[in-house]
N, C-alpha and C positions, 0 to 999 in steps of 0.2 A: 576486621572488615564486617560491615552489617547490612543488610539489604531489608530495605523494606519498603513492601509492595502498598504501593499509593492507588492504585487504579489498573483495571484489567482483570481484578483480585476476585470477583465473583462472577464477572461476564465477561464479553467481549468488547467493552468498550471500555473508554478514559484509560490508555495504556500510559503507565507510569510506575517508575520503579527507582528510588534510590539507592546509590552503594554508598557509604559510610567508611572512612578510616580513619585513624586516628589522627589526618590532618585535614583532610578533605572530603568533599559532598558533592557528588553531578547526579545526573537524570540523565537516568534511559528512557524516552519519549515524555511528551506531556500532553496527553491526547481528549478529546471531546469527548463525555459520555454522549451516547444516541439511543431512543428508543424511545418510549414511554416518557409521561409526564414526569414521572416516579425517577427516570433515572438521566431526562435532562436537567433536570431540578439537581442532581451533583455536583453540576458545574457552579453554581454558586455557592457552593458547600465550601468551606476553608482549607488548602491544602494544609496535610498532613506535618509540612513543614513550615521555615520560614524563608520564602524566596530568594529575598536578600542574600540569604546563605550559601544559594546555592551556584556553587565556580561556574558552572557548564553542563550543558544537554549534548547527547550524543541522541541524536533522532534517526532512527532504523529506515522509517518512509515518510511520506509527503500525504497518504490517508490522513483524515482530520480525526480520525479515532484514535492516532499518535499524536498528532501536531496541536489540533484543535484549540489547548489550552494554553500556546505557550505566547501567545499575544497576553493573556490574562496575566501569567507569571511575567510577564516583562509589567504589566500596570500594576503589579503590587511589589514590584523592585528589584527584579531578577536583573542584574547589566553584566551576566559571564555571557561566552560566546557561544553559539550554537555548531552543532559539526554533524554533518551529513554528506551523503556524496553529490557530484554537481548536478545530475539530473535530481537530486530530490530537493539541490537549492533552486532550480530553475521552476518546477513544481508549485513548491515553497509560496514562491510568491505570486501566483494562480491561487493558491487554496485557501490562502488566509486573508488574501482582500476579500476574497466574494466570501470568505464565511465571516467577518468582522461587516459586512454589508449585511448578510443575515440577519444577524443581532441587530445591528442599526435596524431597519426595518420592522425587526418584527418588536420593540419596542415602541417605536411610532406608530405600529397596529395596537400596541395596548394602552397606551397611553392615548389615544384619542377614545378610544374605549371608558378606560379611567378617567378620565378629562370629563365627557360626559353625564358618567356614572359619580362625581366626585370624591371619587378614589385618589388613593395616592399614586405617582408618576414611581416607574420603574426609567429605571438607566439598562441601556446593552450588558451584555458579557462582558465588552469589548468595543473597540470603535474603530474605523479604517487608521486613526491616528496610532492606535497601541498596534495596527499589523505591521505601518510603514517601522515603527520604532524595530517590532522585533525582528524584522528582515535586516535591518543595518547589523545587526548578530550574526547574520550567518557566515558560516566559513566553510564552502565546500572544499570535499576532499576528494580523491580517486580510489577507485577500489584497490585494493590490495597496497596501498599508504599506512609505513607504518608510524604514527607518531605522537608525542607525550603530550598527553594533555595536561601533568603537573610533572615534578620528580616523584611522584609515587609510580606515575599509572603511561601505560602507553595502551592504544587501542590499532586497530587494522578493523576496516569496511571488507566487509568479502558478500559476491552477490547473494542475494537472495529468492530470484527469480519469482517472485511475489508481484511488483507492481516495476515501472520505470525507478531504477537508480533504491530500489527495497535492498535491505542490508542484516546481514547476520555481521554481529558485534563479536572481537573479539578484545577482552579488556586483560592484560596483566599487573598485578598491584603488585609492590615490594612492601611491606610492611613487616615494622620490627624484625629486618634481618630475613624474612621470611617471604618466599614468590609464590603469587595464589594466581590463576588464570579463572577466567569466569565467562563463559558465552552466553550470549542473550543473541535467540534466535530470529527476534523480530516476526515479523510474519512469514512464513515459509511458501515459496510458490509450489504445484507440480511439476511432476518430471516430464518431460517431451510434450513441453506449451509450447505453440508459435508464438513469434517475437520474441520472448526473451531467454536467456539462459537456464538453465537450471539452476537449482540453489545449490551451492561449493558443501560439500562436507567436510566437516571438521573433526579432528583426530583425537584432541584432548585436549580434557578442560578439568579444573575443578569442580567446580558450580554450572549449573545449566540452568537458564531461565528458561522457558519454551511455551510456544503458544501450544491450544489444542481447541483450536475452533473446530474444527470434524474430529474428535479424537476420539470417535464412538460412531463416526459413519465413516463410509466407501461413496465413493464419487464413479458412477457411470463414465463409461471410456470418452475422452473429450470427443473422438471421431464419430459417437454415438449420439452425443448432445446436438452436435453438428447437425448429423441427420436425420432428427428429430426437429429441429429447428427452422431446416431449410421445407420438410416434409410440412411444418405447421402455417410456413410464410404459405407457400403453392398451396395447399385446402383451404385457408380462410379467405386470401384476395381471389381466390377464383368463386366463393360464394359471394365476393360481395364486401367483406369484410377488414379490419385493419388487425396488423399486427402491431401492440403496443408494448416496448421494451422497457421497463426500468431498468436501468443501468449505471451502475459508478461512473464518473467523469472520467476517473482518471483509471486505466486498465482493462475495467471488461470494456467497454466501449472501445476501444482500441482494438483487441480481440475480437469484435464483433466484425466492427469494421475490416480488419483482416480477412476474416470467411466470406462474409459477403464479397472482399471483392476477388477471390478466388472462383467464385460462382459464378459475378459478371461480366470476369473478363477470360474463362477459361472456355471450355468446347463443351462441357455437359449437356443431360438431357435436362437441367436446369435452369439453363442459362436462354434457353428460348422460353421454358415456361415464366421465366422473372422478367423478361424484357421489358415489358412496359410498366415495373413493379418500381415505385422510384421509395428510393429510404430517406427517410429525414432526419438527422443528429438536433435536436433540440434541444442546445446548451451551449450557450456561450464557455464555459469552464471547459468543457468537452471540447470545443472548437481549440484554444488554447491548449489545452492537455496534447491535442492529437501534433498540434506545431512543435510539441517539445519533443514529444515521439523523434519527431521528422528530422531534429536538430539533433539525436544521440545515440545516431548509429552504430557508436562503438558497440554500447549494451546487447545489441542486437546479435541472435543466434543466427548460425551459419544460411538456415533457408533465407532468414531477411537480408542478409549479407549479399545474397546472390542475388536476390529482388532489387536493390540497390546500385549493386553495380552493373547495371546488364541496364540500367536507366530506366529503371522502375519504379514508382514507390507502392508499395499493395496497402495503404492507408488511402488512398484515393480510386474511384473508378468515378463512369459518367453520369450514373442514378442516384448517384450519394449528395447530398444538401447538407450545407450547416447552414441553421438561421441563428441569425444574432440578434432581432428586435422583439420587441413583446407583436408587435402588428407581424412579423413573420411566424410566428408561434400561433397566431389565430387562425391565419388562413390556411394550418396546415386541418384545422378540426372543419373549417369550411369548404374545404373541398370533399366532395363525395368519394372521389376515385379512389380503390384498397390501395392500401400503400402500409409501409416498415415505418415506427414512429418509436426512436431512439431515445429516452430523454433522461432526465436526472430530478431528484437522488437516487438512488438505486433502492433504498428501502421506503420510498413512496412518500416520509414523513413533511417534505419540503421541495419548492419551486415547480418547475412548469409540469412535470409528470403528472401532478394531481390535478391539470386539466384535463393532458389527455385522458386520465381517469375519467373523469366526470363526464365528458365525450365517448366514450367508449366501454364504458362496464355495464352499460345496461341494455346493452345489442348483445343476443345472443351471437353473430354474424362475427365478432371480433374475437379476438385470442389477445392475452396477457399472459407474456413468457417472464419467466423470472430467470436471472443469469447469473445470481451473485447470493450472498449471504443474508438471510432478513432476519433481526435482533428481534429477540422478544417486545413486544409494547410497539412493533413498528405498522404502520397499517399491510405494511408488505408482507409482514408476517400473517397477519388478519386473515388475508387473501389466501396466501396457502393453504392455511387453515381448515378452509372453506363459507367466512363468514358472510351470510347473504345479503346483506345490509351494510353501507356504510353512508359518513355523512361528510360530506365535501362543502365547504365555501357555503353550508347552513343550507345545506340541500340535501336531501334521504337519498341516494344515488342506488337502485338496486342492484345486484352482482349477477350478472347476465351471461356474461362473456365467459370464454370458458379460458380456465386458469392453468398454466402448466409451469412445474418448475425443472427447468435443465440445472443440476448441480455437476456436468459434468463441466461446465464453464467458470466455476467456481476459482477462485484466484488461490485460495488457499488449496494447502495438501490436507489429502483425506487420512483417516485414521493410520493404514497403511503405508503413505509417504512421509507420515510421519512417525513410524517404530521403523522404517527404514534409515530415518536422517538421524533417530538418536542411537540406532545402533553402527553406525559410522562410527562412533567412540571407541578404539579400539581396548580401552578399559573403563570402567565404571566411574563415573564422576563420582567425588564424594555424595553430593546432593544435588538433585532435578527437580527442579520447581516449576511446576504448571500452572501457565497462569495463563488469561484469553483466551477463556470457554468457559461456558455454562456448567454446572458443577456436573451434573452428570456424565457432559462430553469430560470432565477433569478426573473424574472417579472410576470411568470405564477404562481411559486409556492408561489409568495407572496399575488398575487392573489387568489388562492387555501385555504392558509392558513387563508387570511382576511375573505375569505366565509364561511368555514365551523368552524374557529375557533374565528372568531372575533380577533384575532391579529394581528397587524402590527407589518411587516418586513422591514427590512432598505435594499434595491438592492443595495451593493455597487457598483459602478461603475469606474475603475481605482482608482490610487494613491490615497490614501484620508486618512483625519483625523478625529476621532472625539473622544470630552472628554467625558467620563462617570463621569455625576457630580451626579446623584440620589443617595440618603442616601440608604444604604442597606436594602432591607426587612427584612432578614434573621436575626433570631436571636439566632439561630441555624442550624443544619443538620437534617431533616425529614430520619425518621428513614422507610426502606424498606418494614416491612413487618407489624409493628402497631405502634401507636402511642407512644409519646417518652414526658418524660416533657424536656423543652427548657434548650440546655446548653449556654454555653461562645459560641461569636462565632469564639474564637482562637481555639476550639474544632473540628477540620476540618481533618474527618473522617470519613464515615458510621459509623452510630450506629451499632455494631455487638452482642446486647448485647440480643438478641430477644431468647427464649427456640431454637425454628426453627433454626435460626442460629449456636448456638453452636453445637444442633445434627447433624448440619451438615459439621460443620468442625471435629468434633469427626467421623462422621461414613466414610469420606473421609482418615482420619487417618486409622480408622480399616479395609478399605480396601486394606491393604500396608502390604506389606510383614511381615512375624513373626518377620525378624530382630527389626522393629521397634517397637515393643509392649511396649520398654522404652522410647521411645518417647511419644507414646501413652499416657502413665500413667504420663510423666512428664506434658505434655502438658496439660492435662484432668485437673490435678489438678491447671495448671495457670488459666484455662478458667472459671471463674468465673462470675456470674450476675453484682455486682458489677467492672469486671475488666475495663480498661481504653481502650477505644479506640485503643490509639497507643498501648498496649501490645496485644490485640487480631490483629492488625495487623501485628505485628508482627511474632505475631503465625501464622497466617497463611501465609504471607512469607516462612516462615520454611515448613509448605506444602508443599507450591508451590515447594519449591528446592527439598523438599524429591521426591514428586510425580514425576518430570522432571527425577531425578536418575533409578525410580522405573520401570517408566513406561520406559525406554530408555532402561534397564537391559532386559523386558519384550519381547524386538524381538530378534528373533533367525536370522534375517536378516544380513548378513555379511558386514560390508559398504565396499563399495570399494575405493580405496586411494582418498582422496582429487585430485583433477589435480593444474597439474603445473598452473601459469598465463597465461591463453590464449596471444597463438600464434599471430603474426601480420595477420588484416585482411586478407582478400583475396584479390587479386592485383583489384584496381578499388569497392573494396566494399564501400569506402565512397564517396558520389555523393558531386558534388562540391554546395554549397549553397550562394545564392548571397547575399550579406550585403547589407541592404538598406542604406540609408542614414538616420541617428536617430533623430526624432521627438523629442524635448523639449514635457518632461511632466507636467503636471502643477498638484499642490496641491490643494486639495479642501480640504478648513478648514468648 
């Protein structure tokens, strides 16, 4: 078996990774580089492979720095299936229309340019035509599913607590006679986030792929960022001024929206200072993202659980707005009144946020919070930075406003939650590969992890290959909660067969409406000490779909219509980006 890393390999973006066996080829994600000229200009670069080749993508999340690319791989001939969990199909196709409209667009911005100038015409990335095809691929699955994606390989989804329906992979391969396990951690969330779960540890693997976006910083206590947050809204609308969010679509905006409506709708000495502070979500994606939220209750950790059922949903209060037209996007910069101005991308490079930019960096009176990750080459980055100059829509906008970055809201785990999740391993993978970070977040925490854990980690460094030739440890699945006698290791599934275990898919059952009390007693009687792996996974599959029904019946919340496909940018919203001239990459074997 050989792995090699396509993308993700020296930064945080274009996450892409092949496994190799002596019959078969899939993808672990196939994601957008973002950032700089320098490192959008990848994405027309040649993949490493030949598409055609390639069976099937298993895709971790619904992030376009995973997905991004796999409209491109289905128009250069990819026809295997796609396999992700159902929230990250639901996701899915939110993310890759409006980013295949991206490209559309901002081709028509250079080409009229070109056209002009009588330059040669550039084509998209991509086109809404290659998103519709690569969505007809998907096949979602549920978490904790375990199933073959060829007779080599079986895989299981386990949460990740990273974004909506985010996934730690676990993959087992038989080859020549010989069973290898391989985790690939996808992006990793923190521990005790609202809304979603925490990320599942896992006990043993051969191989570990792993991200390390903060694998050399500490993230401030979420409760901190919090109040710091809510302290930045009350000082700048009571001078006067607006609070401007860049924000991811899909998660920190969810999250945002979460505290804020804990503030609006609770008794604090906040909640009269924000009264008349009204917020605005300015993003159609974000509008949709938040609808998906609202439809997958299951995923949702116990505080949401309770919000839900008591006929709540804490993703809505009464000062929150979504606008969905370019004419509702204007009139939020025309109105004088301070106000909360939510928008997207989160790292400032594209769509409506770089209005509210240009509207608001050059008042001191205003604040720009930053909530999420900014990639080298991103103007988001710029800002942190401190740089006092930028230029928007062919305008010199000077930097006014004053800039603050909360990393306690950050969706990834910080250095710490992450030598926490790889020492969940209750022994040493043979080989740990860090991949998705910057090389120095890749070289500290490899260093971190040799000091306090005595393990060496493999820094990947661009394109590279390497075969996994060590016989497997495993000669079994280490069971969660006590020890297990040793099965086959075609047996590739948590043991769920522990007393603890079944009480607790039983009292998960009994907490679900009367209707299903026949389920109850059907189920009770499948789940037996001696039952088989795959049928208790099974069973609780059947959960998971009840609970998603149950808990989704459970809000008295009215949705409001899906919106149509976002309108054409706004005239000059996508800024022109230079193509370098492309570097030959070289393989290291």
């Amino acid at each position: 078996m050989k792995i090699t890393f396509c993308g993700a390999a020296s930064g945080v973006t274009g996450s892409c990774h092949m496994i190799t066996t002596d019959q078969h080829k899939i993808l672990f994600d196939c994601g957008q580089f973002q950032g700089g000229a320098e490192e959008e200009a990848r994405n027309r670069e040649p993949f490493p492979f030949n598409p055609a080749e390639i069976e099937c993508v298993v895709l971790s999340h619904a992030h376009i720095d995973h997905c991004g690319r796999l409209p491109l791989l289905v128009k250069q001939g990819f026809k295997g299936e796609i396999y992700c969990t159902d929230a990250t199909a639901e996701l899915l196709d939110v993310m890759l229309k409006d980013s295949a409209h991206i490209h559309e667009q901002e081709a028509e911005w250079k080409n009229r340019k070109a056209e002009r100038a009588g330059h040669a015409l550039v084509e998209p990335l991509y086109t809404a035509d290659d998103a519709l095809d690569t969505l007809k691929l998907v096949r979602p699955v549920l978490y904790d599913t375990l199933f073959s994606l060829n007779e080599q390989m079986k895989i299981v989804f386990n949460d990740a607590g990273h974004i909506l329906g985010s996934a730690i992979i676990e993959l087992w391969v038989e080859e020549n006679g010989k069973s290898k396990k391989l985790v690939f951690s996808g992006d990793l969330g923190m521990m005790n986030r609202p809304i979603l779960k925490d990320p599942v540890t896992i006990h043993k693997a051969d191989y570990v792929i792993m991200e390390t976006t903060y694998g050399n910083r500490l993230h401030e206590a979420n409760a901190t960022s919090i109040q710091k947050l809510l302290d930045i809204v009350v000082e700048t609308t009571k001078r006067g001024g607006n609070v401007v969010i860049p924000s991811f679509a899909v998660g920190r905006t969810q999250e945002l929206i979460f505290e804020l409506n804990r503030i609006y709708d609770g008794d604090g000495p906040y909640k009269s200072q924000l009264k008349d502070v009204h917020v605005y979500v300015d993003s159609p994606m974000a509008l949709q993202a938040t609808e998906i939220f609202k439809n997958n209750a299951q995923t949702y950790d116990d505080e949401m659980r309770e919000f839900i059922m008591r006929g709540d949903h804490p993703l809505d209060f009464p000062n929150l707005h979504f606008t969905r037209t370019s004419d509702e996007s204007r009139m939020i910069n025309v109105d004088t009144k301070p106000k909360v101005i939510i928008s997207a991308s989160g790292m400032c490079d594209a769509g409506r946020i770089r209005h509210h930019l240009k509207h608001n960096l050059y008042n001191p009176l205003n604040s720009i919070v930053f909530v999420g990750y900014q990639a080298e080459g991103t103007l988001g980055r710029s800002l942190i930075e401190g740089i006092q100059e930028v230029k928007l829509f062919g305008e010199e906008i000077a930097v006014k406003a004053q800039i603050h970055n909360l990393e306690g809201f950050s969706g990834h785990a910080d250095r710490d939650a992450l030598y926490n999740w790889i020492t969940g391993f209750t022994q040493q993978p043979h080989d740990i590969f860090l991949v998705h970070g910057e090389m120095d977040a890749k070289r500290d925490f490899a260093a971190y992890v040799k000091e306090h854990k005595g393990w060496d980690c493999v820094v990947v460094d661009g394109i590279s290959e390497y075969e996994l030739t060590e016989e497997t440890r495993l000669s079994g699945r280490q069971q969660r909660t006590e020890p297990a006698p040793e099965k086959p290791a075609e047996t590739a599934v948590e043991e769920f067969t522990s007393p603890k275990q079944i009480d607790d898919l039983k009292a998960r059952l009994k907490e679900m409406h009367e209707t299903l009390d026949k389920v109850l007693s059907n189920t009770g009687d499948a789940v037996g000490s001696d039952a088989s792996p795959e049928k208790l996974a099974e069973i609780k599959n059947l959960v998971a779909s009840l609970e998603k029904d149950v808990l989704n019946l459970g809000s008295t919340i009215t949705k409001e219509d899906r919106p149509e496909d976002e309108e054409l940018p706004l005239e000059g919203e996508l800024p022109p980006k230079e193509i370098p001239e492309k570097d030959d990459k070289k393989k290291k074997k």
